[in-house]
SERO-979350 format. One record per residue (C-alpha): x, y, z; residue in three letters. Coordinates in Angstrom, 1 decimal. Layout:
N
KOLKOL     xx     yy     zz res
KOLKOL      X      Y      Z ALA
...
This chain:
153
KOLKOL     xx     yy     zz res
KOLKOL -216.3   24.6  -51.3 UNK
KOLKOL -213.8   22.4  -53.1 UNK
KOLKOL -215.0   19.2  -51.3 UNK
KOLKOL -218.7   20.5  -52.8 UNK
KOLKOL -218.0   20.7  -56.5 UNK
KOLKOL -215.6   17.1  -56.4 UNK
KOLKOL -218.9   15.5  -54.5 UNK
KOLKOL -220.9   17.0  -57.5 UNK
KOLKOL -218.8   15.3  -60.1 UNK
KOLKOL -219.4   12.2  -61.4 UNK
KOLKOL -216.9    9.4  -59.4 UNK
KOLKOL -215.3    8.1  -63.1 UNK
KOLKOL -214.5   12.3  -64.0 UNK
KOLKOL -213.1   11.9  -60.2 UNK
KOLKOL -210.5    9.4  -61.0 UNK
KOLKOL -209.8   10.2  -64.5 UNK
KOLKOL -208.6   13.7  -63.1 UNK
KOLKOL -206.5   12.1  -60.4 UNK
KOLKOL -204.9    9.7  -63.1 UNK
KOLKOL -204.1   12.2  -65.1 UNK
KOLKOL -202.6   14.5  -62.2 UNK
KOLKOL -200.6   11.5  -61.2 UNK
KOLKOL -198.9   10.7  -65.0 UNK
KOLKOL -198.4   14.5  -64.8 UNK
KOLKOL -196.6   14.4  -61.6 UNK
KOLKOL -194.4   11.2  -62.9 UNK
KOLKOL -193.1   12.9  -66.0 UNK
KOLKOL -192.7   16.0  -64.1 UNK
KOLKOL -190.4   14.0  -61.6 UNK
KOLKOL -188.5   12.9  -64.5 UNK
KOLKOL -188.4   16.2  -65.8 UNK
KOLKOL -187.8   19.1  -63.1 UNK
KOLKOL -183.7   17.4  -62.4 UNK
KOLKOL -183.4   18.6  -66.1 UNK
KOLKOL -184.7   21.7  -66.0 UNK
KOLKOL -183.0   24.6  -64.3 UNK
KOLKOL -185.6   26.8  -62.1 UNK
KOLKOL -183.0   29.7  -62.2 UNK
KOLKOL -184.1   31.2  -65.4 UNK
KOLKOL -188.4   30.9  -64.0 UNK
KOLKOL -189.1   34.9  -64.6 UNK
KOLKOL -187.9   34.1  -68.3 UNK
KOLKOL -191.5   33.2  -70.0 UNK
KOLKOL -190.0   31.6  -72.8 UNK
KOLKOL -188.4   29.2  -70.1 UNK
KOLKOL -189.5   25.7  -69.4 UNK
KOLKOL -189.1   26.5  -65.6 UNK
KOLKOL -191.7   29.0  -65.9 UNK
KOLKOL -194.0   26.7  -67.7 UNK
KOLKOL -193.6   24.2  -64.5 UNK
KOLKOL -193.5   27.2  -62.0 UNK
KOLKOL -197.3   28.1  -63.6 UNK
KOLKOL -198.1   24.4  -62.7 UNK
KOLKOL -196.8   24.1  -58.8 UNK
KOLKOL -200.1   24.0  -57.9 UNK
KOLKOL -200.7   20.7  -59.5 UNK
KOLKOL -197.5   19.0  -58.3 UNK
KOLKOL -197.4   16.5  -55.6 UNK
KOLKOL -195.9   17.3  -52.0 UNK
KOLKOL -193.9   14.4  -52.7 UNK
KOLKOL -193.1   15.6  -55.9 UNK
KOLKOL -191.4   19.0  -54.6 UNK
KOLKOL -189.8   17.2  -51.8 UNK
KOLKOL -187.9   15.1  -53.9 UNK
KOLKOL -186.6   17.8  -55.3 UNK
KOLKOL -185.7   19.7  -52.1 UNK
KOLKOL -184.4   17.0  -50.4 UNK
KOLKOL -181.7   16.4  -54.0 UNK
KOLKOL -181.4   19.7  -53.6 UNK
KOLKOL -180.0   19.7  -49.9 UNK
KOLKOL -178.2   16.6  -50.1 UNK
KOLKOL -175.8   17.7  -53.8 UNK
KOLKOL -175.2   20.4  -51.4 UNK
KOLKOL -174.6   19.2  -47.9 UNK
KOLKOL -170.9   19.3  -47.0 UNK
KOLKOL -168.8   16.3  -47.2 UNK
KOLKOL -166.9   17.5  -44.0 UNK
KOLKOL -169.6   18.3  -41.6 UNK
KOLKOL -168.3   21.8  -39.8 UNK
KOLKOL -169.3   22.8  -36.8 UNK
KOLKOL -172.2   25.0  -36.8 UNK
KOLKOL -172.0   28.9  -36.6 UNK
KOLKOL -173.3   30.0  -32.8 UNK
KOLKOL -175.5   33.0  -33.2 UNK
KOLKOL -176.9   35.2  -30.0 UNK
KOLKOL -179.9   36.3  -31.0 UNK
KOLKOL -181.9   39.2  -28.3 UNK
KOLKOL -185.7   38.7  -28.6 UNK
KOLKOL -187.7   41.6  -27.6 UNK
KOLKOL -190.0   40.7  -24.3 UNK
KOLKOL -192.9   42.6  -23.3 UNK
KOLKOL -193.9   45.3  -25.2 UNK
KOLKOL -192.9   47.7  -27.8 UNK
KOLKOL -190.8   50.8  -25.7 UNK
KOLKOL -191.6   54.2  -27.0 UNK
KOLKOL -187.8   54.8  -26.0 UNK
KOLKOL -186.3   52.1  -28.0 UNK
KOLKOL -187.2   50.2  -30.8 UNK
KOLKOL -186.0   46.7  -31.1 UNK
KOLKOL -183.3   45.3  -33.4 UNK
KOLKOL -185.5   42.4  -35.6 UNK
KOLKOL -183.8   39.1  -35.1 UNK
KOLKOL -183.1   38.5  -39.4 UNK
KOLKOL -181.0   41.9  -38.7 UNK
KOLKOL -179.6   40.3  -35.8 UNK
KOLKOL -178.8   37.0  -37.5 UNK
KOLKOL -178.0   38.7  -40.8 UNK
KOLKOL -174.9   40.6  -38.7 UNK
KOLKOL -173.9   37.5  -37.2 UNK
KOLKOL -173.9   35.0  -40.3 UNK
KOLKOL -173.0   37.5  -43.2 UNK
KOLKOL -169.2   36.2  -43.2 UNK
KOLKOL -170.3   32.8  -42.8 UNK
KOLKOL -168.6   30.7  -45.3 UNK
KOLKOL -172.0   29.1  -47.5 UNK
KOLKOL -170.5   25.6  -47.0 UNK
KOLKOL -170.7   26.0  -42.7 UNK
KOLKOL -174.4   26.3  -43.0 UNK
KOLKOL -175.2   23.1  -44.9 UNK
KOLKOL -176.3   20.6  -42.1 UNK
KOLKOL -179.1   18.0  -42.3 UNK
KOLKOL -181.0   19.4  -39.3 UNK
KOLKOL -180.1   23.2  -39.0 UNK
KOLKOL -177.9   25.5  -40.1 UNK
KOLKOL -176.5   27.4  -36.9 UNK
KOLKOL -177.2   27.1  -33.2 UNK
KOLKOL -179.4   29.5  -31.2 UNK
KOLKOL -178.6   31.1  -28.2 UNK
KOLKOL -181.1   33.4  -27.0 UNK
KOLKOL -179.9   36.4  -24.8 UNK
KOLKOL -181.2   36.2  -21.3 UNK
KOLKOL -183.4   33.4  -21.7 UNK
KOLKOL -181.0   30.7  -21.1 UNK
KOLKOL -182.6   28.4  -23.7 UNK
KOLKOL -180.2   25.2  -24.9 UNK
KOLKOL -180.7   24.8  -28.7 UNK
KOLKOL -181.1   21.3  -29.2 UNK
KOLKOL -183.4   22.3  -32.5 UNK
KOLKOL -186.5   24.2  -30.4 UNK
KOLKOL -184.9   28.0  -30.3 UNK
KOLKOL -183.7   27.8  -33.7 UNK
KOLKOL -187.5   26.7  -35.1 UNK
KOLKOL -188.9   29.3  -32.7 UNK
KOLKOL -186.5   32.0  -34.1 UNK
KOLKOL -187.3   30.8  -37.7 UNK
KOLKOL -190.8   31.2  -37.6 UNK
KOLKOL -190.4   35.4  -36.1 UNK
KOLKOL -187.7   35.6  -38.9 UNK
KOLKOL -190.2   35.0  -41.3 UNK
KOLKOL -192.7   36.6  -39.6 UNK
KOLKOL -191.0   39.6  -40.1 UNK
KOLKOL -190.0   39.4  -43.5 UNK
KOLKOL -193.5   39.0  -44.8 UNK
C-alpha cells in the first residue's frame, strides 16, 4: 500500500521528501547525544518531541546511538561472563506441573550480578541449557533471548 501512494507521487515530491528526511536525520544525529531520553514521558521534554518522531529516524541514525550507548558503557576490564543454567520446557505443557519461564529462571540467576559483569561486546552471560548439552558459543544464548521475549510480550 505504501509502495502505491509513493508510485502515485510525482518523482520531484519523491526526492524533496527524502531530502528533507535526510537534513532531519543529520541534525537529529547532532542532536540526540544532547538530549537525555530519560525524561521522554515528560511532554514538555525535548526527548519526547524526538521519541514522537522515531519513526522518521534512520536505522543508522538509532544505531549510532546504541552502539555510543554500549561502548561509554562497556567495561574497561573485560570480566568473565556470568554462567546461567537455564531448563527449557520440552514437549508439552503437563497438567501436573507448570514450567518455570526462562526470564524467571535467568532473573534468579543474574539478580546479584554486578551491572558492570554483563557489559560485553557480544553477550552478556553464557547459556547452558539443562539436559540439552548445547555449548554456547552465541546460538543458545540468541535462542533463549528470543523465548525471553517471547514471554514478556
Amino acid at each position: 500500500p505504501l509502495n502505491s501512494q509513493l508510485a502515485a507521487l510525482p518523482a520531484r515530491n519523491v526526492e524533496l521528501r527524502l531530502t528533507l528526511l535526510k537534513h532531519l536525520n543529520e541534525q537529529l544525529a547532532a542532536l540526540l547525544p544532547l538530549v537525555d531520553l530519560r525524561t521522554s514521558k515528560a511532554d514538555w521534554s525535548i526527548a519526547h518531541l524526538v521519541c514522537k518522531l522515531r519513526a522518521l529516524v534512520f536505522y543508522d541514525v538509532k544505531m549510532e546511538i546504541l552502539d555510543e550507548g554500549l561502548r561509554r558503557t562497556q567495561s574497561a576490564a573485560p570480566s568473565r561472563r556470568p554462567v546461567i543454567a537455564l531448563a527449557r520446557q520440552v514437549g508439552g505443557p503437563s497438567a501436573s506441573t507448570m514450567p518455570v519461564p526462562l526470564f524467571e529462571q535467568a532473573f534468579f540467576q543474574l539478580r546479584d550480578v554486578q551491572p558492570s559483569d554483563l557489559r560485553h561486546s557480544d553477550q552478556a552471560w553464557e547459556v547452558q541449557l539443562v539436559a540439552e548439552g548445547a555449548a554456547d558459543a552465541g546460538g543458545p544464548y540468541r535462542e533463549t533471548m528470543t523465548q525471553i521475549s517471547a514471554e514478556l510480550q
